[in-house]
VEXTIDREN-983817 format. One record per atom (N, C-alpha, C): residue in one letter; z, y, x. Coordinates in steps of 0.05 Angstrom, whole numbers, plus 32768, in hexadecimal, padded with zeros to 4 digits. Layout:
N
aZYX...
END
This chain:
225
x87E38183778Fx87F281827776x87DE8185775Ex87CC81917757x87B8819F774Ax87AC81847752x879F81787760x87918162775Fx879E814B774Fx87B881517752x87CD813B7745x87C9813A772Bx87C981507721x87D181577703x87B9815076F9x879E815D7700x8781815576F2x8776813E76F6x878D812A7706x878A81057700x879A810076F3x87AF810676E9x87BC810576D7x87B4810A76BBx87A4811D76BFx87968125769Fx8780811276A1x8770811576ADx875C80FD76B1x876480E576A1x877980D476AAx878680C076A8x878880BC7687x879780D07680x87A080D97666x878480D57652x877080E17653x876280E67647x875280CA764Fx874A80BC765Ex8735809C7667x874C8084764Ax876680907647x8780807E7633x8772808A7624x8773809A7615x876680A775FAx874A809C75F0x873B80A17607x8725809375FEx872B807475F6x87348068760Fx873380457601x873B804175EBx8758804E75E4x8768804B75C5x8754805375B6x8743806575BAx8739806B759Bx871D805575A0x8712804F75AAx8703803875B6x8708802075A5x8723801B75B1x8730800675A2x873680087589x873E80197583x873E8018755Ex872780147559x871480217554x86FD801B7550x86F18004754Ax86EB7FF6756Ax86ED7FD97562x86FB7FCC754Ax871A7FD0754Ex872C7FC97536x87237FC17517x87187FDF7515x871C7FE974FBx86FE7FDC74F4x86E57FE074FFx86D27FD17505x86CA7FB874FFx86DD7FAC7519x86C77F8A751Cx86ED7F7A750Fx86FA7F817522x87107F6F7515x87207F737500x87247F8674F7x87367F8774DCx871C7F9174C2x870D7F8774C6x86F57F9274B2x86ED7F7C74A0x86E67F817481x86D97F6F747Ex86BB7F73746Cx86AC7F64745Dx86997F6A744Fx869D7F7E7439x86877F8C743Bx868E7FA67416x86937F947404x86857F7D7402x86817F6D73EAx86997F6373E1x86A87F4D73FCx86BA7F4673F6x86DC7F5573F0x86D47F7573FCx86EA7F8573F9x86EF7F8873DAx86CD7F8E73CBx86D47F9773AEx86CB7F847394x86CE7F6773A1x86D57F4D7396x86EC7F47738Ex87047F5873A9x87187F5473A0x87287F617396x871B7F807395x87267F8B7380x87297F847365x87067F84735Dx87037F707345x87157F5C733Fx87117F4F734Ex87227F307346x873E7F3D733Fx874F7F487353x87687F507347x87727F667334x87527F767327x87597F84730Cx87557F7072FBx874C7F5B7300x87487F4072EAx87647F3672E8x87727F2F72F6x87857F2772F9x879B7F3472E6x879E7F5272F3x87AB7F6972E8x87A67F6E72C7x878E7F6672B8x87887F6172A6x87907F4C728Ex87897F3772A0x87967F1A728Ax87BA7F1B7288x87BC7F2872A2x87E27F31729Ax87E27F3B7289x87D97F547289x87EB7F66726Dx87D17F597259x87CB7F487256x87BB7F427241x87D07F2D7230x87D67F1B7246x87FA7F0D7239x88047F147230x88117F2B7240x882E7F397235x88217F477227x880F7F587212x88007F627202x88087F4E71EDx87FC7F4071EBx87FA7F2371D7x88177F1B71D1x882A7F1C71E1x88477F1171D7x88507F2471D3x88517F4671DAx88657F5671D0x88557F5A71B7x883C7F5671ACx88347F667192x883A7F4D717Bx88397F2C7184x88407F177172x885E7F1C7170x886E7F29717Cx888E7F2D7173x88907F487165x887E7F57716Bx88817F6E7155x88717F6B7134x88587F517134x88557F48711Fx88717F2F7112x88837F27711Cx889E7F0D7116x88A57F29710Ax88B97F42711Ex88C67F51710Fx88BA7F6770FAx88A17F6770F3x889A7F7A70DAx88997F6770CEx88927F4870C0x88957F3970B4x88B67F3A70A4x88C97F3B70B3x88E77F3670B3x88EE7F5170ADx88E57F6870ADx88F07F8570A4x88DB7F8A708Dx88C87F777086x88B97F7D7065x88D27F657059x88DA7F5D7061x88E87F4B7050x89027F597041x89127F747053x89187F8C7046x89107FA37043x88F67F9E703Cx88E97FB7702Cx88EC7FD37047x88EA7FC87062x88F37FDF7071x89087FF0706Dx891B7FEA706Ax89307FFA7060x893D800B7088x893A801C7081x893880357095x8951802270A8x8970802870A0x8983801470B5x898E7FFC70AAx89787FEE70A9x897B7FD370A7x897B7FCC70C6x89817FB570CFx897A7FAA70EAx89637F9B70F1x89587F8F70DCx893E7F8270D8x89297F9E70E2x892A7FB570D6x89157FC470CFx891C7FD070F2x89307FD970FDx89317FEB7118x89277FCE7128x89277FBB7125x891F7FA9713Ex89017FB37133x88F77FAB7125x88DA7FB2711Ex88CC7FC77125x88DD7FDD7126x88CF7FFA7134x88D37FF77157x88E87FE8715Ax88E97FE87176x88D87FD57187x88D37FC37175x88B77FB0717Ex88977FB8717Cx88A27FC8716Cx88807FD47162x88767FE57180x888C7FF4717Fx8887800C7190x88827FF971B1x888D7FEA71B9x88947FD971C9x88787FD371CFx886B7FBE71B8x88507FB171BAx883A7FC671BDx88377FE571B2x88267FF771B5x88297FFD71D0x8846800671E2x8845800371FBx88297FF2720Cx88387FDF7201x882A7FC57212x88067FCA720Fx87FC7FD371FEx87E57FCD71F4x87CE7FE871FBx87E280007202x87E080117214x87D78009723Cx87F08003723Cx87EC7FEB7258x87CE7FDF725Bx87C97FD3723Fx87AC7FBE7240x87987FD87243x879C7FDD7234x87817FF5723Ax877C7FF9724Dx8792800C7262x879580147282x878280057292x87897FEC728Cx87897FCD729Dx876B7FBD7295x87667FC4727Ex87427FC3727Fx87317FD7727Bx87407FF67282x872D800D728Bx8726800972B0x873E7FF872BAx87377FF672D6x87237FE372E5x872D7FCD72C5x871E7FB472D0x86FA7FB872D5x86FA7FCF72BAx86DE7FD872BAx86CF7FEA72D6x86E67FFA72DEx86DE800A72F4x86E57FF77315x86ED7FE77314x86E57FD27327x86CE7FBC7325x86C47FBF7311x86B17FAB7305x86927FBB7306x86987FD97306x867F7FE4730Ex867A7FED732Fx86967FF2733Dx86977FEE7348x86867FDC7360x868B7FC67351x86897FA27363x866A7FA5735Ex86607FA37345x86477FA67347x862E7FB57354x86407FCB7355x862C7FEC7363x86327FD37381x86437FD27388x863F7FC173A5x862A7FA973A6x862D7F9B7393x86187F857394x85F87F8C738Cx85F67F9E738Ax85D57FAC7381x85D87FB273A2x85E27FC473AEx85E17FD573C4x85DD7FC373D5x85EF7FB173DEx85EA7F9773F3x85CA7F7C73E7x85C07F8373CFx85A47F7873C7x85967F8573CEx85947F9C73CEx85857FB073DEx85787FB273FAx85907FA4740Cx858F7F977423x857F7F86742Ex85747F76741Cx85657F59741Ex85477F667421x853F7F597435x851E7F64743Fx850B7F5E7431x85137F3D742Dx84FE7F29741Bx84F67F2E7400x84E37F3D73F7x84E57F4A73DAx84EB7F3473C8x84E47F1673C4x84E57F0873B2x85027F0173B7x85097F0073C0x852A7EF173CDx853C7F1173BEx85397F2773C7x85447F3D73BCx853F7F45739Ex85267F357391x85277F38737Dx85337F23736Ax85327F07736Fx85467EF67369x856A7EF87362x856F7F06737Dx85897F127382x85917F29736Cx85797F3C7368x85847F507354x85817F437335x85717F327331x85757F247317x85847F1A730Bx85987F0A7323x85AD7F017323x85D07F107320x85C17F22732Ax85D67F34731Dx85E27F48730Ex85C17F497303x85BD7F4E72E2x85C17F4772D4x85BD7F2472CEx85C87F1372BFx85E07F1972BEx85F67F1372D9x86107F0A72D6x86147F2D72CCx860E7F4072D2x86217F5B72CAx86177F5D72AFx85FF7F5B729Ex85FC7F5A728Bx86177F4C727Ax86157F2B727Ax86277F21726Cx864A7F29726Ex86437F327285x86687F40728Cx86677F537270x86557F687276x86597F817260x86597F7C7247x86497F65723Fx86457F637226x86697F537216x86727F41722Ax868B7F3F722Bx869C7F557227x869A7F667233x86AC7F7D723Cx86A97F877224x86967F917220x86937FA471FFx86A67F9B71E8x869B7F7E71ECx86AC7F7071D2x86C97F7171D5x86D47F7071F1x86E87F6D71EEx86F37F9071E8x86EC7FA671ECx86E97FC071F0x86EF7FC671CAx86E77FB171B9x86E37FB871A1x86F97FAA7195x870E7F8F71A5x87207F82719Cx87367F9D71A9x872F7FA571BCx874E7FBA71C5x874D7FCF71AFx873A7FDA71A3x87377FEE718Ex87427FE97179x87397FD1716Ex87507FBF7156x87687FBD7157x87727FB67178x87927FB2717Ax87A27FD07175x87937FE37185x87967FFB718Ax87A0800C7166x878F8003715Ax8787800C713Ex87A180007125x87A57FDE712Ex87BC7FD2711Dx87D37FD9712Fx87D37FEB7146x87EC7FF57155x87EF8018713Fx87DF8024713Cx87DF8038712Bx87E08032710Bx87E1801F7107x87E7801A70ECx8809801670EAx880B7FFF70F9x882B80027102x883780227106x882C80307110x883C804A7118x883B805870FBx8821805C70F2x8828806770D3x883F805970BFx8845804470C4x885A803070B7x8874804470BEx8876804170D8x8895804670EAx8892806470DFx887F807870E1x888A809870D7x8894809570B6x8883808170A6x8888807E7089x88A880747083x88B380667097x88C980547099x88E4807270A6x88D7807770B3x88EB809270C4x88EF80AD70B2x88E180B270A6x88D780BB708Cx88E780BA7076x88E380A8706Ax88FC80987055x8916809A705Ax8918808E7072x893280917087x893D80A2707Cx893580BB7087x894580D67088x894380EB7066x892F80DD7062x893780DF703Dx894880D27030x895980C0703Bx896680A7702Ex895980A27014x894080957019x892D808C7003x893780697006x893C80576FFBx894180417001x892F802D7010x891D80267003x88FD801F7010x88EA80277009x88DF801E7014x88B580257015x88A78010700Cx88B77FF57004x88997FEA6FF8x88937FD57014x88777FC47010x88757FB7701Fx88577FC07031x88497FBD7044x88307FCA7052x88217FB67054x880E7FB97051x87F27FAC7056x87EB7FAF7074x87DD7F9C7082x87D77F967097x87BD7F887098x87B77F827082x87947F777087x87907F647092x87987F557093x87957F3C70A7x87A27F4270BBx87B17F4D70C4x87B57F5170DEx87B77F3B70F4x87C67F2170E8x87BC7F077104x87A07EFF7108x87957F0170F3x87737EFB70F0x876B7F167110x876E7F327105x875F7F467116x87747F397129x87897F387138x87927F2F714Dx87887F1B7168x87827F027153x87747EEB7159x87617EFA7169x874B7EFE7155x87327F04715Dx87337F13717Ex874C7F2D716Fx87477F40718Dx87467F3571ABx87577F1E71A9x87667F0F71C7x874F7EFF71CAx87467EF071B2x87267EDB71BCx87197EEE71CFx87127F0671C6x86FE7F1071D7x87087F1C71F2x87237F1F71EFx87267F327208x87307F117220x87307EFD7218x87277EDE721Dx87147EDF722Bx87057EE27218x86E67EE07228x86DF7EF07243x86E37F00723Bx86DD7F167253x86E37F11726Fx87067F097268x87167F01727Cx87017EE67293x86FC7ECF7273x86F87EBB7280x86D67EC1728Ex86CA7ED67282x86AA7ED77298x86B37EEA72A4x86CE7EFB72B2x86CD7EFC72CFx86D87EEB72DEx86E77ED072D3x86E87EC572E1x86D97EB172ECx86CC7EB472D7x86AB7EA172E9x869C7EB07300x869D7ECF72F9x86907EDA7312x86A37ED57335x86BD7EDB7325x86D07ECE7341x86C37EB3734Cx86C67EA6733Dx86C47E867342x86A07E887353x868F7E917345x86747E8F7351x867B7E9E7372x86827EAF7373x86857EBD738Cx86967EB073A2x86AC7E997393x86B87E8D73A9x86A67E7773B5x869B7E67739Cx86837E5273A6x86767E6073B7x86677E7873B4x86587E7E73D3x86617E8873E8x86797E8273ECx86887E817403x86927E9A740Ex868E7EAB73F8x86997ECD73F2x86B27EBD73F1x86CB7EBE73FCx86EC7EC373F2x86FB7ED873EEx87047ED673D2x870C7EE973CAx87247EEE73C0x873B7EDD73D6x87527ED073C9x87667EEB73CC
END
């Protein structure tokens, strides 16, 4: 009986080993794939995640510039209906523009990410001229990313900035309100579609040289779908 049982445990334990054997393998050779291409695709889909709310950025803040247009037209008058759509858009589009921030503080930390990987796997390469080629190359391309990035880093600061101008408006307007002051007059915005414009060109750009880095990485047969 005693002989029984300690082939039975035997038994038990020869299963244990293979399963974890077999995971191994698993996790390993078949469900594995390249570092590179794992944090390609992160990248790629904080890019992604990016030009979204870079849209919806761009359309909720062009409807909160329609309705402050249409609530200067009554002097902001505290309950007018013109003027509460206007605070409710405002606030709406600062949401959104909040969002953007989020969404290219990540893009950046998958983007350093991706790169710390592509130095690390150049590192790899035996051939000093071949490894030094390789890291030049991706100097260039991370250089021009950043220099992108900054710019656009200085268009979110502007949006960010004519989103706080708006908000000084809405306390001046809430303000009045509850003074039953009639209006306030009309606000200056400085160009505001001019600084608008500009902000989205750049955060454009940015978008569009990571998606050239996508696109170069699919040509070499990195997929990063």
């Amino acid at each position: 009986m005693a002989d029984k049982n300690k082939k039975s445990g035997t038994n038990w334990l020869i299963w244990l080993i293979i399963i974890g054997v077999g995971f191994w393998i698993y996790k390993h050779y078949i469900n594995s794939q390249p570092v590179t291409i794992t944090y390609a695709k992160d990248f790629k889909n904080s890019l992604i995640t990016f030009e979204k709310e870079k849209e919806e950025t761009k359309e909720e803040v062009q409807k909160a510039l329609k309705a402050y247009e249409e609530a200067k037209d009554v002097l902001f008058k505290y309950q007018d209906k013109r003027t509460q759509d206007f605070i409710k858009r405002w606030k709406r589009a600062e949401s959104k523009v909040n969002d953007l921030i989020d969404a290219y503080n990540n893009l950046i930390r998958k983007a350093n990410n991706f790169f710390e990987v592509l130095y690390n796997e150049a590192e790899k390469i035996k051939d000093e001229r071949l490894r030094s080629q390789v890291i030049a190359f991706i100097n260039e391309r991370k250089e021009q990313f950043y220099a992108k990035a900054e710019r656009a880093k200085e268009g979110i600061i502007r949006l960010r900035n004519l989103m706080q101008k708006g908000d000084d408006l809405i306390k001046a307007i809430e303000i009045a309100g509850a003074l039953k002051y009639s209006e306030i007059g009309s606000y200056n915005f400085n160009d505001f579609q001019y600084q608008l414009d500009r902000s989205f060109t750049e955060l454009n750009s940015l978008i569009e040289e990571g998606k050239s880095i996508v696109s170069d990485l699919s040509q070499n047969k990195i997929k990063v779908e």
